[in-house]
TIKEMAR-564777 format. One line per 4 residues: for each residue x, y, z of C-alpha. Coordinates in steps of 0.2 Angstrom, whole numbers, padded with zeros to 4 digits, always signed. Layout:
BEGIN
X,Y,Z | ...
***
This chain:
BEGIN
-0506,+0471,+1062 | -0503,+0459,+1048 | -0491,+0470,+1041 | -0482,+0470,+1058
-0481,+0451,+1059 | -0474,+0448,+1041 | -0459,+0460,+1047 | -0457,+0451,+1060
-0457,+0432,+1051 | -0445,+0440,+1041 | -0431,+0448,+1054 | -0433,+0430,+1062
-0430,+0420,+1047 | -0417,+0431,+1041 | -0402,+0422,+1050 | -0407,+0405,+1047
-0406,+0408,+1027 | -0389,+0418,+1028 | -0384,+0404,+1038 | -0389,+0391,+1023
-0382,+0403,+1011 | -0365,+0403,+1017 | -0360,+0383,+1017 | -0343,+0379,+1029
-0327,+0380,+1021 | -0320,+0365,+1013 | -0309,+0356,+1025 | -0289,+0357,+1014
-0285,+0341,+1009 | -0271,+0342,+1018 | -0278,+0340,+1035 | -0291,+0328,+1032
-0288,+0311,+1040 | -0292,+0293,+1031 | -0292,+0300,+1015 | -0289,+0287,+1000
-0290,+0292,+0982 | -0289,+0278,+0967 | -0280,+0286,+0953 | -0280,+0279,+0934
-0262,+0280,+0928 | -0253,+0269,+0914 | -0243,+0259,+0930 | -0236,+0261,+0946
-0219,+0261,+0939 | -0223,+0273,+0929 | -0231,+0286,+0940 | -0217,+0283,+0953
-0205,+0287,+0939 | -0214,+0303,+0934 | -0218,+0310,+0951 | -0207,+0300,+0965
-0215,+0304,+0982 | -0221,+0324,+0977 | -0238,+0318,+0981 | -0234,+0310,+0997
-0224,+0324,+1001 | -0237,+0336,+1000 | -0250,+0327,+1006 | -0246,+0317,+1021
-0260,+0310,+1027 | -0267,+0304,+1012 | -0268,+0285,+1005 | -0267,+0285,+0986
-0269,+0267,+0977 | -0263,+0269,+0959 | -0276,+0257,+0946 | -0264,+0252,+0932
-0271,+0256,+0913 | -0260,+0247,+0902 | -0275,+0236,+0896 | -0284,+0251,+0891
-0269,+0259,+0882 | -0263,+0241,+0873 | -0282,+0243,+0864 | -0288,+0225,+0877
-0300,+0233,+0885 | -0314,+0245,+0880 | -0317,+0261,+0890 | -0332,+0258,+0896
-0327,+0239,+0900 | -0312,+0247,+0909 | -0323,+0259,+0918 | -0336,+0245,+0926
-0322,+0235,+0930 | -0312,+0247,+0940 | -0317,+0261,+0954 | -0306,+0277,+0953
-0307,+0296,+0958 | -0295,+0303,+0945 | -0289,+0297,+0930 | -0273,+0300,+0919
-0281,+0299,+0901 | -0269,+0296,+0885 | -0274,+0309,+0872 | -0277,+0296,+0861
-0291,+0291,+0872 | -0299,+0304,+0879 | -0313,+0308,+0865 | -0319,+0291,+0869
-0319,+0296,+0887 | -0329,+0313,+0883 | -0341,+0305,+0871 | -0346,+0291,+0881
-0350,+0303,+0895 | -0338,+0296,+0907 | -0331,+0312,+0913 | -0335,+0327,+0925
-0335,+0346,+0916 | -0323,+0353,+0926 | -0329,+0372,+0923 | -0340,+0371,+0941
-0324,+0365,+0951 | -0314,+0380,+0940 | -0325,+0391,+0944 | -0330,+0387,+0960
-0310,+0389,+0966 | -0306,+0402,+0956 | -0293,+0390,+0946 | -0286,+0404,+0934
-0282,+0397,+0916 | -0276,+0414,+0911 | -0258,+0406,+0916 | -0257,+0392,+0903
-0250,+0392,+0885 | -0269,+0396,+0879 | -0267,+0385,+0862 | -0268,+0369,+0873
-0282,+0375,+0882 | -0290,+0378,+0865 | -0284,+0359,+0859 | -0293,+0354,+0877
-0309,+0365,+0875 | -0312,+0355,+0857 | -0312,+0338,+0862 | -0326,+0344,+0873
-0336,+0354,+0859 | -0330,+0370,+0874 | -0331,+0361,+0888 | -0317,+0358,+0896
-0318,+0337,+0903 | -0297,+0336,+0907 | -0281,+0350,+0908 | -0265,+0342,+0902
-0251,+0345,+0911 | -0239,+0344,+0896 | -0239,+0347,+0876 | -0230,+0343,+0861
-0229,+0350,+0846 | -0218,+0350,+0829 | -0209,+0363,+0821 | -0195,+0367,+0806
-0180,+0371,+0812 | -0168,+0379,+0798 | -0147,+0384,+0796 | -0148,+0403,+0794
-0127,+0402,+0791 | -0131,+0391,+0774 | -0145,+0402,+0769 | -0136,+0418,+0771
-0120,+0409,+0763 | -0131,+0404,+0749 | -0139,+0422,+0747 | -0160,+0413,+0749
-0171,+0421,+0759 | -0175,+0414,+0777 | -0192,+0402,+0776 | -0203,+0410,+0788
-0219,+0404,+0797 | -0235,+0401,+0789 | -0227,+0393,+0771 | -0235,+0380,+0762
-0228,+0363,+0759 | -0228,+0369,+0742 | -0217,+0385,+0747 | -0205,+0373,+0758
-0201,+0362,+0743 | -0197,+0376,+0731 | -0187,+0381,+0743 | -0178,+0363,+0748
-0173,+0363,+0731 | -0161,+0378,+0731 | -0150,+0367,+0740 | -0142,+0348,+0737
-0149,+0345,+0754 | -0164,+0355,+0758 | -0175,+0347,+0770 | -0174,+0333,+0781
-0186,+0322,+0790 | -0180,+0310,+0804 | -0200,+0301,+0808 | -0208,+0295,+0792
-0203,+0289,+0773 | -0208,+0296,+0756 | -0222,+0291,+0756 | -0229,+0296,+0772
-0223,+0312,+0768 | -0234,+0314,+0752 | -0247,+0305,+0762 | -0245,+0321,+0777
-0247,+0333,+0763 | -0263,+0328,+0757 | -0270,+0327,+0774 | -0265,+0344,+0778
-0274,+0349,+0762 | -0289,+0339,+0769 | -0288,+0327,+0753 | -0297,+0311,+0754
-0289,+0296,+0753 | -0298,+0280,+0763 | -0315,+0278,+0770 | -0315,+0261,+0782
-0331,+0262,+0786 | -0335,+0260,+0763 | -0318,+0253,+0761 | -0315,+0265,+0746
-0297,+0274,+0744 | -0294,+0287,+0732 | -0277,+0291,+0724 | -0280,+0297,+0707
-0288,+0315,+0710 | -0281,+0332,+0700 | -0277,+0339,+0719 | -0265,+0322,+0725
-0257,+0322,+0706 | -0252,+0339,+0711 | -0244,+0334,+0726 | -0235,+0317,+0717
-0228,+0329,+0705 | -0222,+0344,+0719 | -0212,+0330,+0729 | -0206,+0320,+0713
-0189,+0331,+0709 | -0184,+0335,+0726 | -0185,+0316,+0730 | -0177,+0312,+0713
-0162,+0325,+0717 | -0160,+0320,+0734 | -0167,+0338,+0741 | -0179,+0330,+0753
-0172,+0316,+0761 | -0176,+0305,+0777 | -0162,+0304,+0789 | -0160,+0290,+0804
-0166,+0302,+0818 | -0148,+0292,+0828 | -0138,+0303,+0813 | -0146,+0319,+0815
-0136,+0326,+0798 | -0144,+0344,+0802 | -0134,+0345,+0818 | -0118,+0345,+0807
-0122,+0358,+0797 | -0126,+0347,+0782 | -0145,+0351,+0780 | -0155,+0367,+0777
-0168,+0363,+0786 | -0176,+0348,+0796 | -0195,+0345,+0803 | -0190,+0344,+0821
-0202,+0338,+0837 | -0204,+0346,+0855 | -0194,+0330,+0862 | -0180,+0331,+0850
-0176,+0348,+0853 | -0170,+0348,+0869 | -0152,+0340,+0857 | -0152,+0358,+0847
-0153,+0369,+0861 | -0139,+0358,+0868 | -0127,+0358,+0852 | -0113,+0367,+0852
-0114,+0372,+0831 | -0101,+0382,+0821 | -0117,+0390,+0813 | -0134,+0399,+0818
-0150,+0392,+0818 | -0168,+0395,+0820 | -0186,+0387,+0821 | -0203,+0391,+0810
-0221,+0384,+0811 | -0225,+0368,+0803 | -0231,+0369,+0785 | -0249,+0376,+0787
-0264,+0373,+0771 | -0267,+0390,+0763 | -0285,+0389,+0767 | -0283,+0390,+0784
-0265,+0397,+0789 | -0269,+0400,+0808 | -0271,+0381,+0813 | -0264,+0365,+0814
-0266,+0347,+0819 | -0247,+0344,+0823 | -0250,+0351,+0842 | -0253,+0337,+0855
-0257,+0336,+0873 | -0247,+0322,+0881 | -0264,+0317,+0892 | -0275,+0325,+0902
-0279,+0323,+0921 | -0299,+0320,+0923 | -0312,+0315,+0936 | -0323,+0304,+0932
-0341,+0303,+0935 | -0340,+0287,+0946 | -0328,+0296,+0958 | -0333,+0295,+0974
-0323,+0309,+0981 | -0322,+0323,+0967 | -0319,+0336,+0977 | -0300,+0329,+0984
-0297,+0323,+0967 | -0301,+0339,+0960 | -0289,+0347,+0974 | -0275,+0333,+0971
-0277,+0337,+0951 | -0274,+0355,+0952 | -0257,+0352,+0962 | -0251,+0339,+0947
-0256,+0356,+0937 | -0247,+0367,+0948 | -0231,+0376,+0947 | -0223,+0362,+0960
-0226,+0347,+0951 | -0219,+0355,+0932 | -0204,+0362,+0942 | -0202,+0345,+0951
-0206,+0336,+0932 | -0192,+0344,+0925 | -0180,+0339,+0908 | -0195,+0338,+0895
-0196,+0318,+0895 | -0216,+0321,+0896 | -0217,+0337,+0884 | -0217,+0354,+0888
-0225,+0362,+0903 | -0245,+0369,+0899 | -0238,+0384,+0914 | -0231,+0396,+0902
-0219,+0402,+0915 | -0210,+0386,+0917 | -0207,+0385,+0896 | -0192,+0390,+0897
-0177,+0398,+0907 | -0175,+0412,+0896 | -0181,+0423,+0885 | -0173,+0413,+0868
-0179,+0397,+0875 | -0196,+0404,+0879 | -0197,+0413,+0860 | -0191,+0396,+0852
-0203,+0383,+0862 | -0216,+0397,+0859 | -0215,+0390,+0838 | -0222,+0373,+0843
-0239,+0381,+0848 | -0239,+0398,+0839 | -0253,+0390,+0825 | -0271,+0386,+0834
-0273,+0369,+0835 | -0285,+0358,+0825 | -0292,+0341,+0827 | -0288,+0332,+0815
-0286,+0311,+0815 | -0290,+0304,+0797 | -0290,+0285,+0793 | -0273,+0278,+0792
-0273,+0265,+0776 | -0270,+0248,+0778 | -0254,+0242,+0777 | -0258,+0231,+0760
-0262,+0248,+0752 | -0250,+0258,+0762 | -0235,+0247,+0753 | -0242,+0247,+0739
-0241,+0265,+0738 | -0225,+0267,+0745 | -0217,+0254,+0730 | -0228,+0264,+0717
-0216,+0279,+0722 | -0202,+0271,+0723 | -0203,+0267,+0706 | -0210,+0284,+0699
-0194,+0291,+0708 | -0184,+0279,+0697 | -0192,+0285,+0683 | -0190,+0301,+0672
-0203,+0316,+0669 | -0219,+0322,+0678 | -0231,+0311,+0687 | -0247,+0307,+0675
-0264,+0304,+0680 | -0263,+0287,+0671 | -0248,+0284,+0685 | -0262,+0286,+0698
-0274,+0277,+0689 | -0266,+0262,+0686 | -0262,+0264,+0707 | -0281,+0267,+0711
-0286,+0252,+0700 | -0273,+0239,+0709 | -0278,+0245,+0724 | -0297,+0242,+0720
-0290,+0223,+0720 | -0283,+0223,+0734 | -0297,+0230,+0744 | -0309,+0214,+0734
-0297,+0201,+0737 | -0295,+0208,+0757 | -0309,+0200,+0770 | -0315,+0215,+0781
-0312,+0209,+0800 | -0327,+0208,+0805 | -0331,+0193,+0793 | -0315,+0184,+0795
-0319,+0183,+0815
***
């Protein structure tokens, strides 16, 4: 009898927890009425300019309120003062400040809402998906919509007319200098000066050069001598030179080769040329020939963990990720799309703009010097180049030692304030 009265608990119960098991649709955003979402772009202006009414287009009904950032992006307001002091549902996050986003826990994982809708990432260029998974030690806290990248671009008419053998992805800086200087102009660079140029190389070797936090810098090392004397001659002979990026001297044929980025290169697909060209990875460090720090999400879209209506955010998110919204985006001004059908609009555009995120990205953000020391530097080589003969360590030890001084003589900040 006891037996008989449990089976029938059971049949009763059994529609009441199917019935909590299986929770009502979601409602589309779409339909739902008095719906208001605050979003955390860098202005009004600016998202107006980006997206014109696509948002109100597709969503009709819906009341959006877009919280300028500018403060936050101008360095005048902490993130966390930021955050108390304004209320949104979805933010627009710079890349530059969404590790301080993540770290300070201000942001929703977004793997329950990916998974929950079945949001397939199996569609996006799966190196920016990397570059977003490490920002959140393989969580993912934001999607970017957009990437940049960098790349070499190289005239294969001068190489063959010169009888040298194509560069080719995966070379050293080393390897690309020796190669600059089979021609009178070998290699040219339209965003930094000599300097930064050495300075680039070390980093990409992971060399040391200033700790902020001790206030120490190191310049006289066996491994940056070696790097003083590979640029020396090129920069001496005029092999590696640094254009105004206005000029563009690569365009006219008179440069083998030229570091070129993903918002430049829109002007070479476009030229009309009387000779061929052709794109290779970014120099890559020996030690690890499969990555690189030069790839960068443009920002990402996130939700933070104040939002009061994740789930619309979430839905309104995905259609700034969607197929729509890169179509509607068009012309590159915001970086490439993450979709990787919309990368290009054929199959040479797509095998080009596939260079500038071929090598697996690394973060990678060391301390910049101050600019004391960073002139200082920049005038020592501009002397050295000047100069005759190899680079010595004594060169480097006499800049180590004056910049010693200068760190002395200069206050840190905090006890000037």
């Amino acid at each position: 009898m006891r037996t008989f009265a449990m089976i029938l608990f059971a049949f009763f119960l059994l529609p009441v927890v199917l019935t909590g098991c299986s929770s009502p649709k979601a409602i589309p955003l779409v339909e739902k009425e008095n719906v208001t979402l605050n979003i955390g772009y860098l202005s009004e202006e600016d998202f107006e300019q980006r997206y014109a009414n696509i948002l109100q287009r597709q969503y009709p009904k819906l009341r959006y309120n877009i919280v300028p950032m500018k403060d936050l992006y101008r360095g005048q307001a902490t993130v966390q003062e930021w955050m108390q002091q304004h209320q949104v549902d979805l933010l627009y996050i710079p890349s530059h400040l969404f590790q301080s986003f993540i770290d300070q826990g201000q942001l929703k994982p977004l793997e329950p809402y990916i998974e929950g809708d079945d949001f397939s990432l199996d569609n996006r260029v799966p190196e920016v998906m990397e570059l977003t998974r490490l920002y959140g030690n393989g969580i993912f806290y934001g999607l970017p919509p957009t990437f940049y990248g960098t790349a070499i671009a190289y005239n294969k008419t001068m190489f063959d007319q010169a009888h040298v053998d194509h560069p080719t992805s995966g070379m050293s800086w080393n390897d690309l200098t020796i190669l600059a200087q089979r021609f009178p102009h070998g290699l040219s660079f339209t965003d930094k000066d000599a300097w930064l140029w050495i300075q680039e190389m070390g980093y990409d070797l992971d060399l040391q050069l200033y700790n902020e936090e001790t206030r120490t810098v190191t310049f006289n090392t066996d491994s940056w001598l070696n790097i003083w004397n590979s640029a020396i001659e090129p920069l001496r002979n005029g092999n590696v030179l640094f254009d105004d990026i206005n000029q563009s001297p690569f365009h006219t044929g008179d440069r083998a080769m030229v570091m070129v980025h993903s918002d430049q290169f829109k002007q070479l697909e476009q030229l009309v040329a009387d000779f061929q060209w052709d794109l290779i990875t970014v120099p890559i460090n020996p030690a690890h020939p499969d990555v690189s720090d030069s790839l960068r999400a443009q920002g990402y879209y996130a939700i933070p963990q104040s939002s009061s209506n994740s789930d619309d955010a979430w839905e309104v998110m995905q259609f700034m990720l969607s197929d729509r919204a890169a179509k509607w985006v068009s012309g590159d001004e915001y970086g490439y799309s993450t979709l990787l059908d919309q990368l290009g609009n054929n199959a040479e555009e797509k095998k080009h703009r596939s260079v500038f995120h071929q090598l697996r990205p690394l973060l990678s953000n060391p301390t910049s010097l101050p600019d004391y020391l960073r002139e200082l530097a920049a005038q020592t080589l501009d002397e050295l180049i000047a100069g005759t003969g190899p680079i010595t360590m004594a060169d480097l030890d006499k800049l180590q030692k004056q910049a010693e001084l200068l760190l002395q003589s200069e206050a840190p900040k905090s006890t000037e304030e």
